[in-house]
VOBA-1610 file (N, C-alpha, C; in pm, whole numbers, padded with zeros to 5 digits, always signed):
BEGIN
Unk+00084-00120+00000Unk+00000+00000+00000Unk+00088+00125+00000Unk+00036+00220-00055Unk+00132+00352-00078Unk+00119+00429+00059Unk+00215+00505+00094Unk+00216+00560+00248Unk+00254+00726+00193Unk+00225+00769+00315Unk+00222+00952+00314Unk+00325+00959+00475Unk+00400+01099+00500Unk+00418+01144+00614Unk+00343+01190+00665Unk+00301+01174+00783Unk+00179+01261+00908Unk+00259+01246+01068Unk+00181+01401+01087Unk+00226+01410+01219Unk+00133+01314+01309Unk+00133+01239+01414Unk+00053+01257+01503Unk+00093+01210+01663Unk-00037+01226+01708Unk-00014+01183+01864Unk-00044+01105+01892Unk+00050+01003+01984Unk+00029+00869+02002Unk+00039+00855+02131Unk+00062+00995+02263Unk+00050+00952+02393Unk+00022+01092+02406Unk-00070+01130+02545Unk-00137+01278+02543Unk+00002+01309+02633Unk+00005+01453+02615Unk+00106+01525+02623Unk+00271+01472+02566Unk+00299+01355+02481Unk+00421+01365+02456Unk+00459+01446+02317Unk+00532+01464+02279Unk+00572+01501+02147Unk+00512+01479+02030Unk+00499+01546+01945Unk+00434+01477+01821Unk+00558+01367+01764Unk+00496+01259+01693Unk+00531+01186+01603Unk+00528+01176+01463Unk+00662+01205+01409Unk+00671+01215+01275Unk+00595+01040+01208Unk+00502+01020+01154Unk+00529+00826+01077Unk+00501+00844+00958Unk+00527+00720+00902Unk+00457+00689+00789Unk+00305+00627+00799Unk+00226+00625+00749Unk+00111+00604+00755Unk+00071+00559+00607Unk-00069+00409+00583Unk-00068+00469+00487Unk-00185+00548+00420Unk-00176+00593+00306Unk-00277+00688+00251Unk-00412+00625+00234Unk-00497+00707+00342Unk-00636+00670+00348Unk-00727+00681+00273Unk-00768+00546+00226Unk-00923+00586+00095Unk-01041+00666+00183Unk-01116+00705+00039Unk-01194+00802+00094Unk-01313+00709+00094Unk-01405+00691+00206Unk-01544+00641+00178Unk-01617+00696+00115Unk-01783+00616+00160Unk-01873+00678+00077Unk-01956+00808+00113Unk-01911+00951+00003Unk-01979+01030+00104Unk-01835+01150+00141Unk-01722+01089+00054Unk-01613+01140+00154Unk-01498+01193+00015Unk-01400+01267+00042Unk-01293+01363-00003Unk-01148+01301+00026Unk-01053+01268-00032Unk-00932+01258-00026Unk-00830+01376-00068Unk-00789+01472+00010Unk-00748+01562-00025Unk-00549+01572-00016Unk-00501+01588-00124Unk-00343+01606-00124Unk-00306+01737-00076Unk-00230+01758+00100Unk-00255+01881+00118Unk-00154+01935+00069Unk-00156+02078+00082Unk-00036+02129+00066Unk+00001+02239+00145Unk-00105+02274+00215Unk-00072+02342+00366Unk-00191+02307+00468Unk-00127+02327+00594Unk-00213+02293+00699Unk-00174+02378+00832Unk-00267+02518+00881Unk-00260+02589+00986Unk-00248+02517+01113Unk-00153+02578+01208Unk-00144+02532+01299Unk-00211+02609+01449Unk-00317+02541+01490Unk-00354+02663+01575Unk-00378+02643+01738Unk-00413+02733+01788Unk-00412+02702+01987Unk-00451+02604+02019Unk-00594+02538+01982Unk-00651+02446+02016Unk-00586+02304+01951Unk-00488+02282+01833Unk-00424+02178+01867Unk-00308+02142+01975Unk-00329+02220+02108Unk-00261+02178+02202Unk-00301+02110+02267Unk-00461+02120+02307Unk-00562+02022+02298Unk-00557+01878+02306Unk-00555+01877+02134Unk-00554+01743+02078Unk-00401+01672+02091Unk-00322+01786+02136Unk-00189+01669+02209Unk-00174+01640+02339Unk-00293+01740+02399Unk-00276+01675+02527Unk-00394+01597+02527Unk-00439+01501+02445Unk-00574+01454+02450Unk-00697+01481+02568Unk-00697+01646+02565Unk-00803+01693+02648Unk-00943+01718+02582Unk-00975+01684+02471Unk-01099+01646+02436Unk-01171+01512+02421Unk-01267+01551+02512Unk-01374+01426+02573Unk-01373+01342+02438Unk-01339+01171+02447Unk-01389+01123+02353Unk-01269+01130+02255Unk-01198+01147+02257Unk-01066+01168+02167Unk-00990+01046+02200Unk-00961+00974+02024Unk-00890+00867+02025Unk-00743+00900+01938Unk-00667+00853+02050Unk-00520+00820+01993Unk-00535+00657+01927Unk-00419+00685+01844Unk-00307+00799+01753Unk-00411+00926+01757Unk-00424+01035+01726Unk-00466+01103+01582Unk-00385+01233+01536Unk-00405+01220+01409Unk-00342+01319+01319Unk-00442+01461+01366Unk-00344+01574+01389Unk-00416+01702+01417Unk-00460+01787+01281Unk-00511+01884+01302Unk-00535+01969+01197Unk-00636+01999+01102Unk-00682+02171+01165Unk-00816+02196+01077Unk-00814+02329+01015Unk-00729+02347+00977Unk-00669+02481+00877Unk-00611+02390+00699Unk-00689+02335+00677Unk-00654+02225+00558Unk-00659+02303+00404Unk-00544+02328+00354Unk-00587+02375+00175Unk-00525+02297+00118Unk-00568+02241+00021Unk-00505+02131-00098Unk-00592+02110-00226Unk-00554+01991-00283Unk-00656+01959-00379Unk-00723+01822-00365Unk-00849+01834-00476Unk-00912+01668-00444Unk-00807+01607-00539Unk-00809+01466-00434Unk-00679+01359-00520Unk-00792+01244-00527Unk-00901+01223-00490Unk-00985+01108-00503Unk-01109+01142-00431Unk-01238+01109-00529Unk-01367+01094-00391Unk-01457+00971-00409Unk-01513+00969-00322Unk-01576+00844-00249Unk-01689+00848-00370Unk-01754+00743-00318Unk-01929+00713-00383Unk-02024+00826-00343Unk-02112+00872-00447Unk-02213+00951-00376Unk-02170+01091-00354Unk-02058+01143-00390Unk-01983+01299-00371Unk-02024+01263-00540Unk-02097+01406-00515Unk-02127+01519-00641Unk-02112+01655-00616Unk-02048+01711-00715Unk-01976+01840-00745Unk-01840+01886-00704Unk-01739+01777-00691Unk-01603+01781-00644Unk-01547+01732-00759Unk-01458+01731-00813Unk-01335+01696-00930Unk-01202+01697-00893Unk-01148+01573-00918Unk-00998+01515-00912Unk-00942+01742-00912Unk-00821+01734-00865Unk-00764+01827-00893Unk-00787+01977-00830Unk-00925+01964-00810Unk-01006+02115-00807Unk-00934+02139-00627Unk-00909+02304-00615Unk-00884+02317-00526Unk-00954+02366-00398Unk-00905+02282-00311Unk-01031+02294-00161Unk-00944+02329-00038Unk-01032+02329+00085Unk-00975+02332+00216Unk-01118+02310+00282Unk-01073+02241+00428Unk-01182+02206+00551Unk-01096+02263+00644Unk-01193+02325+00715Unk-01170+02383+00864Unk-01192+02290+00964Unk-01206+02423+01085Unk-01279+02321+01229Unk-01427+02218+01190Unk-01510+02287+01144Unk-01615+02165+01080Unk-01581+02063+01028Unk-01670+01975+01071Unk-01516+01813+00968Unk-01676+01781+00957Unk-01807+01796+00967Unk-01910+01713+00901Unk-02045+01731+01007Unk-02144+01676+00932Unk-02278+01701+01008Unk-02368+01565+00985Unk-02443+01562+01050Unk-02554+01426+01069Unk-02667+01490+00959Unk-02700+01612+00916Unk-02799+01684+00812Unk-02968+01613+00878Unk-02967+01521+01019Unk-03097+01507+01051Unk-03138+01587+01193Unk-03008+01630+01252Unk-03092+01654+01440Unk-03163+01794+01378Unk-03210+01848+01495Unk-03307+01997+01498Unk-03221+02113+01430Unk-03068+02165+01460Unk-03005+02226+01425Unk-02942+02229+01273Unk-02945+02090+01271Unk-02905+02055+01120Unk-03028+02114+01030Unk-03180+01998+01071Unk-03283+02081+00963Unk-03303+02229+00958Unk-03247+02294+01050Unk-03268+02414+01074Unk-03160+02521+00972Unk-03041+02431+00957Unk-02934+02499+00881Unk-02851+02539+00922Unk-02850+02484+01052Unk-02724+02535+01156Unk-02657+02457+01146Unk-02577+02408+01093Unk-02508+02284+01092Unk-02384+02267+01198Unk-02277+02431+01190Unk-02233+02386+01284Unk-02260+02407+01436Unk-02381+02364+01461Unk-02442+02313+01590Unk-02520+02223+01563Unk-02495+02110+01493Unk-02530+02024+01492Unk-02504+01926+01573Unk-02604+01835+01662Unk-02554+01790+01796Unk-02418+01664+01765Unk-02437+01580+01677Unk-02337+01507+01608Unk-02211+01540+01555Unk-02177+01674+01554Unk-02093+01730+01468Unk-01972+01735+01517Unk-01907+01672+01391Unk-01777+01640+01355Unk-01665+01774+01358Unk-01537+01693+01419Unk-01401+01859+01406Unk-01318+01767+01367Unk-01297+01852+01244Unk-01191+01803+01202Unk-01025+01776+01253Unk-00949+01678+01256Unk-00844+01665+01370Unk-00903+01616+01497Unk-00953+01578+01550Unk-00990+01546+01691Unk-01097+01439+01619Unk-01229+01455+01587Unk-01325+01315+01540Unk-01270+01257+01488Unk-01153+01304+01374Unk-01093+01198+01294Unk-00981+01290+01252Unk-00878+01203+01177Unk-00772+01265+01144Unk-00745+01409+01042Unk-00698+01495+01072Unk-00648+01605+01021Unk-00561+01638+00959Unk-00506+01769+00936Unk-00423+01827+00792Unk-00276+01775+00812Unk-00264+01788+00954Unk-00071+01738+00962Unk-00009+01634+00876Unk+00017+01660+00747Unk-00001+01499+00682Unk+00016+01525+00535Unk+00007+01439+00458Unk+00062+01461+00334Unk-00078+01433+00260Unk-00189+01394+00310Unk-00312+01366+00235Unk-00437+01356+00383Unk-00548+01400+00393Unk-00624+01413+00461Unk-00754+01319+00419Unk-00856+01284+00463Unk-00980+01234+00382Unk-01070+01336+00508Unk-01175+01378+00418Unk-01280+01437+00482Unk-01426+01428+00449Unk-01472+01431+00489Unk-01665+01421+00450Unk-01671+01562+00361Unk-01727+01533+00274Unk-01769+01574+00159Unk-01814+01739+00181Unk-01929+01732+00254Unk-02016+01850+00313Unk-01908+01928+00394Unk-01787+01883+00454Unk-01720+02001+00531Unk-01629+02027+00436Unk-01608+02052+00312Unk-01530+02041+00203Unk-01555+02266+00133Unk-01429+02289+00129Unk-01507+02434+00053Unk-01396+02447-00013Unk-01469+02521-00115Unk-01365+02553-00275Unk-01304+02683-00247Unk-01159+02693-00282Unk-01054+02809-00274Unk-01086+02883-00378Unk-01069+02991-00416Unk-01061+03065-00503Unk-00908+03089-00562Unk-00928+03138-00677Unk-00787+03114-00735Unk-00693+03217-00748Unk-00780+03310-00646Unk-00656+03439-00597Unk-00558+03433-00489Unk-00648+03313-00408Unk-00559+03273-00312Unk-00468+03162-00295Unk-00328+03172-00250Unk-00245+03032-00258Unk-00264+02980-00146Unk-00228+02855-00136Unk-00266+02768-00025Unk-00251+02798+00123Unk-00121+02867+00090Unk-00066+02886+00220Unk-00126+03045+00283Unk-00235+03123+00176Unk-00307+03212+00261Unk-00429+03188+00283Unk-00536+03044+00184Unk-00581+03016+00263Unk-00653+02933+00378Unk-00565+02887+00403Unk-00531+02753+00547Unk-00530+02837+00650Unk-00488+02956+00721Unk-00551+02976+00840Unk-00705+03067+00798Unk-00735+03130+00706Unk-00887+03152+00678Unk-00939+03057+00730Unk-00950+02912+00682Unk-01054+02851+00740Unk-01057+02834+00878Unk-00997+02890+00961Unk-00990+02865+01111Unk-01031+03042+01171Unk-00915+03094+01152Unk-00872+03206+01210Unk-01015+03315+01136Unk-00941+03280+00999Unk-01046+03383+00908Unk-01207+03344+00912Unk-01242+03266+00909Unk-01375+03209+00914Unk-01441+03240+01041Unk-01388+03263+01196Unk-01400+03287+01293Unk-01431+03354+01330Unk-01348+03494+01262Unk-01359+03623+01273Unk-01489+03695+01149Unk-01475+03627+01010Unk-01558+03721+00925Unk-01663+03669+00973Unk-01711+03573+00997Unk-01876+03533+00988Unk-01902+03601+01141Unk-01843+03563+01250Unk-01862+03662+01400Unk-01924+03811+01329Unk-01851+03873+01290Unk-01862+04015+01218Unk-01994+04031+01144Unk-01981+03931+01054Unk-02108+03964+00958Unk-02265+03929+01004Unk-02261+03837+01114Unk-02346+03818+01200Unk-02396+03869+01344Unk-02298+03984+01401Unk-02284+04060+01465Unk-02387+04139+01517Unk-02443+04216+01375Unk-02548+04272+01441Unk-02505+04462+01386Unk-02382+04441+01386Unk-02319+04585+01312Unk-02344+04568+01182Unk-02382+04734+01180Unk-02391+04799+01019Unk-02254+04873+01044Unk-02257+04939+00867Unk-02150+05001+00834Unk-02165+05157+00913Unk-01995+05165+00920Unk-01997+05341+00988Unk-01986+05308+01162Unk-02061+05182+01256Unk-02050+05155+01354Unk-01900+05117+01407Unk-01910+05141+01548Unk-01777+05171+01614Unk-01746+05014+01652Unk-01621+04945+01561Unk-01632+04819+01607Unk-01464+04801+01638Unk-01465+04758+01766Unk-01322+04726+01841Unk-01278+04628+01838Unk-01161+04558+01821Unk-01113+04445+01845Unk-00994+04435+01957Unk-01015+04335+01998Unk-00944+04334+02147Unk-00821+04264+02106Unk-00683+04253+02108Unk-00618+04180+02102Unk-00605+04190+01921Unk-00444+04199+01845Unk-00386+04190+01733Unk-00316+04101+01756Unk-00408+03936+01774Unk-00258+03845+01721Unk-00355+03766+01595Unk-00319+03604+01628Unk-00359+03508+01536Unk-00496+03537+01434Unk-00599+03556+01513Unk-00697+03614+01522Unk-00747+03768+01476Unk-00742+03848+01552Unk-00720+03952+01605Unk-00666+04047+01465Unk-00515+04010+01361Unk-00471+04083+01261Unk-00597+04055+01148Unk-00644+03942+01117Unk-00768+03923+01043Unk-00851+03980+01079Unk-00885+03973+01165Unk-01036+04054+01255Unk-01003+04241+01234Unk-00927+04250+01216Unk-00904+04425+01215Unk-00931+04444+01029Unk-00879+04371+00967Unk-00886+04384+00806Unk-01013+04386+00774Unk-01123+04259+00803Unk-01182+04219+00814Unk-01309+04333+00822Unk-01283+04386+00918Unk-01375+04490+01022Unk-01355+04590+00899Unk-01250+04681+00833Unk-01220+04801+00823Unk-01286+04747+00657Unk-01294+04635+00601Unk-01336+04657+00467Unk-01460+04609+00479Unk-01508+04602+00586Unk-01666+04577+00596Unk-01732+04707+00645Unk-01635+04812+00643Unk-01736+04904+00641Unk-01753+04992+00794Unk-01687+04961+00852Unk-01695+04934+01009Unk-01580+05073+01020Unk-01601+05155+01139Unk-01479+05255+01177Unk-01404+05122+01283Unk-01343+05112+01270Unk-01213+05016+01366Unk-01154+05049+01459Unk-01146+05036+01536Unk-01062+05067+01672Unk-00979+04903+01707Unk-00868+04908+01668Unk-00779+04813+01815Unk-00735+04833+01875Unk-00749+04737+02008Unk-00692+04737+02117Unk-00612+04655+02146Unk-00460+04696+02211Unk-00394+04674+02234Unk-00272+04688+02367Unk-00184+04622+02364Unk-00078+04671+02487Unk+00050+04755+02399Unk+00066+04814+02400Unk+00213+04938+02380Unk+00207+04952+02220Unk+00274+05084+02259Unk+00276+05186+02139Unk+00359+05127+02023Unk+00428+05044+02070Unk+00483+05019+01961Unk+00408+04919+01818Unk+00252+04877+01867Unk+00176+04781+01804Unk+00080+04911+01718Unk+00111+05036+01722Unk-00014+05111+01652Unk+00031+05125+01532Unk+00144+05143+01490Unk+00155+05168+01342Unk+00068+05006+01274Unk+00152+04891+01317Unk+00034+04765+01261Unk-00108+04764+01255Unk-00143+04761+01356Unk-00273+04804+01389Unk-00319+04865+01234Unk-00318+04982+01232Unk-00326+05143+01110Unk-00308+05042+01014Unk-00186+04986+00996Unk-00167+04878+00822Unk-00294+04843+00823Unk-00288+04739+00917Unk-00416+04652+00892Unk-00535+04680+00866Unk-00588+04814+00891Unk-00678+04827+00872Unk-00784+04982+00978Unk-00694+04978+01124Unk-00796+05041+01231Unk-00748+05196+01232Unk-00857+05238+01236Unk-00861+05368+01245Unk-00818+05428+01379Unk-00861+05371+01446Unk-00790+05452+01596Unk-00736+05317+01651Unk-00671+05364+01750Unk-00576+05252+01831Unk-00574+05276+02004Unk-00625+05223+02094Unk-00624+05243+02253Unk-00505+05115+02271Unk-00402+05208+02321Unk-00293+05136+02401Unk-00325+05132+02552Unk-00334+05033+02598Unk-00352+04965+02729Unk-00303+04983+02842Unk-00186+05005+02765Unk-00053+05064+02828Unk-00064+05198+02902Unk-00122+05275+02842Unk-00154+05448+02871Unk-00311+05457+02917Unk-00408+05419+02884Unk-00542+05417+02939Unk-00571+05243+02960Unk-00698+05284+03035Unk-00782+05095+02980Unk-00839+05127+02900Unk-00855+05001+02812Unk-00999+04961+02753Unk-01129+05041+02790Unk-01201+05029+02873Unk-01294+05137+02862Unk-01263+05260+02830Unk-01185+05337+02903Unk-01160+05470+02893Unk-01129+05504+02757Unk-01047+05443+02689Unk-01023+05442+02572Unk-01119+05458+02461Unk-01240+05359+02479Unk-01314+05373+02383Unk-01414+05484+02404Unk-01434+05468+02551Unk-01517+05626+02564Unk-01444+05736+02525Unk-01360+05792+02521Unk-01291+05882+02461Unk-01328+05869+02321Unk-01356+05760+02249Unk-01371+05726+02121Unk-01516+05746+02089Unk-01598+05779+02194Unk-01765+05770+02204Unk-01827+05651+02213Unk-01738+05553+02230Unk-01775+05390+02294Unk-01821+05348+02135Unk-01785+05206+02235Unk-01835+05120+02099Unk-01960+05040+02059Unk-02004+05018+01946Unk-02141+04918+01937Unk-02079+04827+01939Unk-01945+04734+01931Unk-01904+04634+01976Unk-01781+04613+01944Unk-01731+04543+02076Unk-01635+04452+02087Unk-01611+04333+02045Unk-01508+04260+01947Unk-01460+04152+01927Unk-01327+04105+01985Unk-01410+03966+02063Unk-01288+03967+02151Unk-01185+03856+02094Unk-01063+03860+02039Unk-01033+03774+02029Unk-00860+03707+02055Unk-00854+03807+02198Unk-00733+03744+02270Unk-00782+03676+02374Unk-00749+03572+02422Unk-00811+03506+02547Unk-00745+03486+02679Unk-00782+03620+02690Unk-00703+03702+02817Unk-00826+03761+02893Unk-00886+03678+03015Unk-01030+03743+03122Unk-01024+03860+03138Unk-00940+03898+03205Unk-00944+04012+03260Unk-00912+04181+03158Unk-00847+04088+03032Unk-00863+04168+02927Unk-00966+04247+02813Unk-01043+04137+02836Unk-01202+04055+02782Unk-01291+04173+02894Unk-01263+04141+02972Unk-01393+04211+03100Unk-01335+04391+03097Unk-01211+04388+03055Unk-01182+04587+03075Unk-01233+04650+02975Unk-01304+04530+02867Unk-01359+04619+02770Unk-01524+04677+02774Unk-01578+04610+02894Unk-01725+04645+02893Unk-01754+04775+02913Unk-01723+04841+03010Unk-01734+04951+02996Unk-01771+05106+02924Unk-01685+05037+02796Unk-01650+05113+02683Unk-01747+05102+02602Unk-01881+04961+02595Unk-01920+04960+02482Unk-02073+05063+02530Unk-02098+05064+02411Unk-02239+05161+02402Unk-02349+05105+02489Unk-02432+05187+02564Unk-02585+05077+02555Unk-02630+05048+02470Unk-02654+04895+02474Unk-02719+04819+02375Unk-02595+04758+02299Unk-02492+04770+02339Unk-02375+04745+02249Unk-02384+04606+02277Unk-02286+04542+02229Unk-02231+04384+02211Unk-02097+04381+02268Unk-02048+04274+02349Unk-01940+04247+02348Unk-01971+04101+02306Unk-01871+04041+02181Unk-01887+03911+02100Unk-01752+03816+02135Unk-01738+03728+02155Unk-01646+03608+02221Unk-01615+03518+02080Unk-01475+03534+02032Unk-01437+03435+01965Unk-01302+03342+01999Unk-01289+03432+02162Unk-01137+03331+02198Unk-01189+03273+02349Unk-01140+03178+02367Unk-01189+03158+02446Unk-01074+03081+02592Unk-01116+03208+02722Unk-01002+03200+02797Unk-01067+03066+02895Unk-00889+03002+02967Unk-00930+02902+03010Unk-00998+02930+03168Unk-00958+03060+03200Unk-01028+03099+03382Unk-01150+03216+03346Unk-01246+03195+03406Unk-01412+03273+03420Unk-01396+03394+03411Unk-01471+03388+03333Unk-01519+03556+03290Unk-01589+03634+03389Unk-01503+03749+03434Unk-01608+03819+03535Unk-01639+03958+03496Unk-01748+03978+03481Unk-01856+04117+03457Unk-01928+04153+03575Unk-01908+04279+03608Unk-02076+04347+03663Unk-02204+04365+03593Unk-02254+04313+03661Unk-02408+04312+03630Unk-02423+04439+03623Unk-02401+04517+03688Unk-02431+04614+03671Unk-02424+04752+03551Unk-02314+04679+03455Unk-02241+04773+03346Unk-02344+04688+03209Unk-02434+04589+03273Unk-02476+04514+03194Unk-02687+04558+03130Unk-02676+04667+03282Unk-02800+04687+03303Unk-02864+04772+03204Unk-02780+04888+03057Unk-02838+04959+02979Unk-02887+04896+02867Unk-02892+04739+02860Unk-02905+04668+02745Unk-02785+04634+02674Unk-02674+04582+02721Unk-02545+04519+02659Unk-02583+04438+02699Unk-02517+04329+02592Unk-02490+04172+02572Unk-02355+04138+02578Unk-02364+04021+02604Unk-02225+03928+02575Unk-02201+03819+02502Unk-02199+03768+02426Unk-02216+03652+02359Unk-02134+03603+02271Unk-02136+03436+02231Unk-01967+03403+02164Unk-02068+03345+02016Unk-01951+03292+01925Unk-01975+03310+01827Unk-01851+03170+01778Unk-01923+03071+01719Unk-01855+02967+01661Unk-01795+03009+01548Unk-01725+02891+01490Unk-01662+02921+01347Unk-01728+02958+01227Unk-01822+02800+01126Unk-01916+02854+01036Unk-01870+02710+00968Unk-01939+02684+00871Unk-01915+02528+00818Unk-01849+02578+00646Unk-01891+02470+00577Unk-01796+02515+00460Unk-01822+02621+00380Unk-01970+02672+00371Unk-02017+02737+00308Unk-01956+02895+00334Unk-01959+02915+00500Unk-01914+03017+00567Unk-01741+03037+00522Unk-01702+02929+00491Unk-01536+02926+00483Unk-01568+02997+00332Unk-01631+02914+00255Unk-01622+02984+00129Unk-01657+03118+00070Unk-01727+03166+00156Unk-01798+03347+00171Unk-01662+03373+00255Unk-01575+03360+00296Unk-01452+03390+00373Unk-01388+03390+00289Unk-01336+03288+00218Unk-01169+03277+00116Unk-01245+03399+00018Unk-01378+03406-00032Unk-01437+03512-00135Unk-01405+03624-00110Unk-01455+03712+00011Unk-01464+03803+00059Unk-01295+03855+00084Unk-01248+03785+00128Unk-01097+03775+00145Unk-01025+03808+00017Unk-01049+03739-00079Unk-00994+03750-00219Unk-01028+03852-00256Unk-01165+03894-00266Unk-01158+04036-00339Unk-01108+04189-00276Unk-01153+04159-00111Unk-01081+04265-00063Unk-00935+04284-00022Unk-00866+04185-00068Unk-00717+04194-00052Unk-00659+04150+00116Unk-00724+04101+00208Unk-00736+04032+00287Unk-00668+03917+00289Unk-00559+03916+00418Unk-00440+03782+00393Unk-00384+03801+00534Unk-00359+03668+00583Unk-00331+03602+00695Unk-00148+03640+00692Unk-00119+03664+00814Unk+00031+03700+00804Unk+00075+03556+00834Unk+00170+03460+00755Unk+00214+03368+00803Unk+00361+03349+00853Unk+00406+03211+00896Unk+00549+03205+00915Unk+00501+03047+00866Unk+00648+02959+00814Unk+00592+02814+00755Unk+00692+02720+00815Unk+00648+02645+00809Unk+00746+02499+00877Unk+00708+02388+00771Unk+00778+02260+00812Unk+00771+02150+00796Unk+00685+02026+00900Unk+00651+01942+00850Unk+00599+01882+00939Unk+00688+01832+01044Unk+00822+01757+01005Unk+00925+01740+01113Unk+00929+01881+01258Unk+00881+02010+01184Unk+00878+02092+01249Unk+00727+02135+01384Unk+00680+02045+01331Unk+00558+02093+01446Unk+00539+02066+01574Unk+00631+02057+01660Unk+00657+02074+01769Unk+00700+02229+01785Unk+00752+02232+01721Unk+00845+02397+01752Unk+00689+02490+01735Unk+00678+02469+01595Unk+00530+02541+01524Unk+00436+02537+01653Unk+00413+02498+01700Unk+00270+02470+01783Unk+00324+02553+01945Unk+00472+02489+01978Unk+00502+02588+02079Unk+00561+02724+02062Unk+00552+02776+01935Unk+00587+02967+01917Unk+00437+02978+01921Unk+00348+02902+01832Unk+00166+02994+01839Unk+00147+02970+02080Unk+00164+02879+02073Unk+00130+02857+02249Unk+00195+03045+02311Unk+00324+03017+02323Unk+00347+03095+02349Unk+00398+03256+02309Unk+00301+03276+02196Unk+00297+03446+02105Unk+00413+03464+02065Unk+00477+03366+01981Unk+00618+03413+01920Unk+00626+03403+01768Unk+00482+03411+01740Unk+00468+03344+01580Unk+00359+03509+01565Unk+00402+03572+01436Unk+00326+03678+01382Unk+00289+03626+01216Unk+00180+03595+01176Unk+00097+03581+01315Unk-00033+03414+01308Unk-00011+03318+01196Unk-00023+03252+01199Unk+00102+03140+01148Unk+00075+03009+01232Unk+00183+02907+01160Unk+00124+02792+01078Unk+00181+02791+00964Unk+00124+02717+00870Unk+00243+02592+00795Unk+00171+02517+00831Unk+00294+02309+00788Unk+00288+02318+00636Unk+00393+02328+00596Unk+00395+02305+00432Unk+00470+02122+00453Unk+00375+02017+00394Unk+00446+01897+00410Unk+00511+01856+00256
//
């Protein structure tokens, strides 16, 4: 049988494992994809420390996937040998519970992640269910967009579902993984931009990317900041830092939003009381393939691109501990 290189994990918390493996047919229903990049992101620390319920070792990580179809199963219609794709965090849906008929798919109670239900991008060929499958556009190369489907998908659909119109005061908390998309994102949707940040030396980026004003952390808080700014209709939070997360309530408007796309590991604490003019709080999942593909679109035409750094798969140990600990600007992406 013909074999591929893949990373994976074969004991929770040890090292990844470089093997050979071999190349998995695609069932019925299903995608064989030849990758050619694969994002590396927070939550596969996760899947090496096998801290998700229900998670079987070995498995191959990875849900930032762009490549092409190299084979599909029985019953896949509208995919072609060659054509170029990527799957995100969605890895598939049951299309029968309440959420599914509803069109929510990814809250579908069955629903599949890619890397953790089954094996992921770390690897020289992936197989995926059909339905979590979305077509690249051909402005983008692989390697810009493999963290879209994670990072970018996270952030545009949060945004576009938000609840903001154009001209509204929309902040983003935190310029990293996340966070540099989420500011682009914001400023060509129409949105006046504000990021937030720690020290002066992050405002000229900030401005590239996209934000019109900049509150350094450093010199005011978060609230003060944006009130000075006339507060915001919302916050996007997407450093996952509590106490970072909570200095922004203040600031937002009544009736404003503060929206959750990172998610910290110690409790969120708010006053009720800053809560009482009609602000919300609320988080905001990824989006399934369809959402990825209104992402790589939207992305493509507005000139929208993920800052990367690239490795090897031999390399993803290193890769996974610069994103852990903020030494990667500003996504890391496995070229195998």
């Amino acid at each position: 049988m013909p074999t591929m290189k893949a990373v994976q994990v074969s004991k929770a918390g040890a090292p990844f494992e470089l093997v050979e493996r071999e190349i998995p047919e695609p069932g019925p229903g299903q995608i064989r994809i030849k990758v050619e990049a694969c994002g590396v992101c927070h939550s596969d620390a996760m899947v090496k420390a096998a801290a998700f319920p229900g998670l079987q070792l070995p498995r191959i990580p990875g849900h930032e996937i762009a490549g092409r179809v190299h084979a599909v199963g029985t019953g896949v219609i509208g995919f072609k040998t060659g054509e170029r794709v990527g799957v995100g965090w969605h890895g598939g849906h049951c299309f029968r519970c309440t959420a599914c008929r509803k069109g929510l798919f990814i809250n579908c109670e069955q629903g599949k992640i890619t890397g953790i239900s089954h094996d992921g991008g770390y690897a020289e060929y992936v197989v995926s269910p059909a339905e979590a499958v979305a077509r690249i556009p051909d402005k983008l190369t692989a390697l810009e967009a493999a963290p879209l489907l994670c990072a970018g998908v996270t952030t545009y659909n949060a945004l576009r579902n938000s609840g903001a119109r154009g001209g509204d005061t929309v902040a983003v908390q935190g310029i990293g993984g996340l966070g540099h998309l989420a500011l682009q994102f914001a400023a060509n949707m129409g949105f006046r931009t504000v990021a937030i940040s720690r020290g002066a030396d992050k405002e000229d980026l900030a401005r590239h990317l996209g934000a019109h004003e900049y509150v350094d952390t450093e010199t005011v808080s978060a609230a003060e900041g944006l009130k000075k700014l006339g507060g915001a209709d919302l916050v996007l939070a997407t450093a996952p830092h509590s106490a970072a997360i909570a200095s922004t309530i203040d600031g937002i408007k009544p009736r404003g939003k503060l929206l959750l796309v990172a998610a910290p590991f110690e409790p969120l604490t708010l006053s009720a009381f800053s809560l009482l003019s009609g602000k919300t709080v609320a988080g905001w999942p990824s989006g399934s393939s369809i959402d990825s593909e209104e992402t790589m679109a939207f992305s493509a035409l507005t000139g929208v691109r993920p800052r990367t750094e690239t490795f090897k798969l031999d390399q993803a140990d290193d890769a996974l501990a610069r994103v852990i600990t903020n030494r990667i600007r500003f996504r890391g992406v496995l070229i195998p």
